[in-house]
VOGU-3710 file (C-alpha; in Angstrom, 3 decimals, decimal comma):
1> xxxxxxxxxx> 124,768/81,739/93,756  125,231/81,442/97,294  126,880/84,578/98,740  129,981/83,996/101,471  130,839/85,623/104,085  134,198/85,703/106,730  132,375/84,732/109,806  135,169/85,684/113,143  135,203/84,042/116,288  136,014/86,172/119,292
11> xxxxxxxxxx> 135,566/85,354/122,936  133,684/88,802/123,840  135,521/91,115/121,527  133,500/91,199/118,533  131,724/94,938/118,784  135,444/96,153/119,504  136,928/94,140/116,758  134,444/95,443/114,290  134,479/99,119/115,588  138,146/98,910/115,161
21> xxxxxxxxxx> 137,862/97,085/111,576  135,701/99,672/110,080  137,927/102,762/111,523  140,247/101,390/109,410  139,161/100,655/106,322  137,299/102,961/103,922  133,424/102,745/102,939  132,587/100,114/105,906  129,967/100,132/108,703  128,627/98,232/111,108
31> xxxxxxxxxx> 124,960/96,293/109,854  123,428/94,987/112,273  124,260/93,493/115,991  122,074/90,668/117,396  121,884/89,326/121,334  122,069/85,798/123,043  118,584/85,233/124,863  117,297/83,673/127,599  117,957/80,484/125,524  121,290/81,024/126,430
41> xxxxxxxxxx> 124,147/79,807/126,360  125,866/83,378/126,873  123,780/85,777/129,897  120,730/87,423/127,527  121,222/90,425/126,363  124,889/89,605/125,490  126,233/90,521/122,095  126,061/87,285/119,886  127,052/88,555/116,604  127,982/91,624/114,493
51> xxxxxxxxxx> 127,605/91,971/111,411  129,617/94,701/109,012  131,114/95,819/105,874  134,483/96,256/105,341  134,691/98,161/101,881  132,128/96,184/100,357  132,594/93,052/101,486  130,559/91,406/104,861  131,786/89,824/107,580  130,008/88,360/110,806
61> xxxxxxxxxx> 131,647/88,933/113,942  130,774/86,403/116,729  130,963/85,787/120,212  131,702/82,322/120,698  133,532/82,342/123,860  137,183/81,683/124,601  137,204/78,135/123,094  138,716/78,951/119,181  141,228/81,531/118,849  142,698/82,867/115,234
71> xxxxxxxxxx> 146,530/81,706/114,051  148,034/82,169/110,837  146,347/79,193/108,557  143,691/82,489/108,174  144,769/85,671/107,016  142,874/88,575/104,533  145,202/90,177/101,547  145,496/93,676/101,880  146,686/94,435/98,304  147,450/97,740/98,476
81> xxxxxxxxxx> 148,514/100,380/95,227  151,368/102,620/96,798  154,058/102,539/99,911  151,828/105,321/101,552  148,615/102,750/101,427  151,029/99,653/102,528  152,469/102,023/105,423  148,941/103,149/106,478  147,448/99,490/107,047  150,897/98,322/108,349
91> xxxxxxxxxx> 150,462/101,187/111,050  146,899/100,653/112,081  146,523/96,870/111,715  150,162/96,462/113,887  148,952/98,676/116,520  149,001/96,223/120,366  149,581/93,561/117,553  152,558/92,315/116,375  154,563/92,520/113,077  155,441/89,468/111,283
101> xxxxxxxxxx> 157,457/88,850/108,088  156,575/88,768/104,637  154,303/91,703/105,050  152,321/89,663/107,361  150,799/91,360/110,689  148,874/90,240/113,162  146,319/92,583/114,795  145,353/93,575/118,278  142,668/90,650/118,522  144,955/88,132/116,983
111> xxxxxxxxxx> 143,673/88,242/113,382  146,329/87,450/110,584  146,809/90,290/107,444  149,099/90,099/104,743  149,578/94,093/103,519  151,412/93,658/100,071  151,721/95,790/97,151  149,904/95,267/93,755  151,866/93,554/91,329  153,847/91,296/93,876
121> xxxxxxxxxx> 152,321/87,753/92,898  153,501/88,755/89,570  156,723/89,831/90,790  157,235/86,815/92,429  156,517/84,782/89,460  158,313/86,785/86,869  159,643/85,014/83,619  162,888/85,781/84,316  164,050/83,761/87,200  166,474/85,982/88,277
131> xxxxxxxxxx> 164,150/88,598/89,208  161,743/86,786/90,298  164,949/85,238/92,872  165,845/88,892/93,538  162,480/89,225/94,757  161,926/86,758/96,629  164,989/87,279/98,965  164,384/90,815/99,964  160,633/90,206/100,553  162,214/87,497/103,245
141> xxxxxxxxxx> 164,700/89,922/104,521  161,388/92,413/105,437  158,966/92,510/107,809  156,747/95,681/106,270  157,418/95,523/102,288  159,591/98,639/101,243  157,892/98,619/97,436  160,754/100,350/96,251  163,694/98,104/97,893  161,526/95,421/96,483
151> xxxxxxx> 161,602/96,729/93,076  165,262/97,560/93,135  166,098/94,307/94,212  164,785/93,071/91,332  166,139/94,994/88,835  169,669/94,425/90,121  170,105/91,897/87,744
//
């Protein structure tokens, strides 16, 4: 089976980007980087890609030029087991990026991340209407999910 891999498109940011990915997450790394030549079309010697692990799972970082930028139609799931993990990647990944709603945030280099606790799709699409209603509503009344409002809001049936 063919393996996939998140391939980024930065203008010249891509060593930065993945220097900054891989302080953040656990067990990642940086691979491998690889250079334009004189073939061009970036000077040689340039950085042309960068390729690196982010907890397991690759990604290739390129430098594409200033052509493609991200939005939100891409984003990664952060799905994350406690308020003190949501709270850490909220922190780092918002940091000279901007905080959206929803638990969405958008980092430094304009990449989309949704930082969400485990058990939320479920939440969401509880049985009981009600709570899954409850829910719903004070996930859209957040910006960072508060696990514990989000739980209580729930129950409040």
């Amino acid at each position: 089976m063919p393996q996939i891999t998140p391939n980024l498109w930065f203008d010249t940011q891509s060593v930065e980007a993945a220097e900054f990915y891989c302080s953040v997450f656990p067990n990642s790394g940086i691979r491998n980087i690889s250079y334009y030549t004189e073939a061009g079309p970036r000077p040689a010697g340039t950085v042309l890609t960068v390729d690196f692990v982010l907890d397991g799972k690759e990604f290739t970082a390129i430098n594409g030029g200033p052509q493609f930028t991200f939005d939100e139609a891409i984003s990664f799931l952060i799905t994350c087991g406690n308020q003190e993990e949501i709270d850490y990647y909220w922190t780092k990944l918002s940091e000279g990026g901007e905080e959206g709603p929803c638990g969405w945030v958008k980092d430094r280099f304009g990449l989309s991340w949704q930082v969400v606790p485990t058990g939320m799709a479920e939440l969401m699409s509880d049985p009981d209407q009600g709570r899954a209603t409850r829910a719903m509503q004070a996930m859209l009344g957040m910006k960072k999910i508060d696990m514990a409002a989000l739980q209580a809001a729930a129950d409040q049936g």
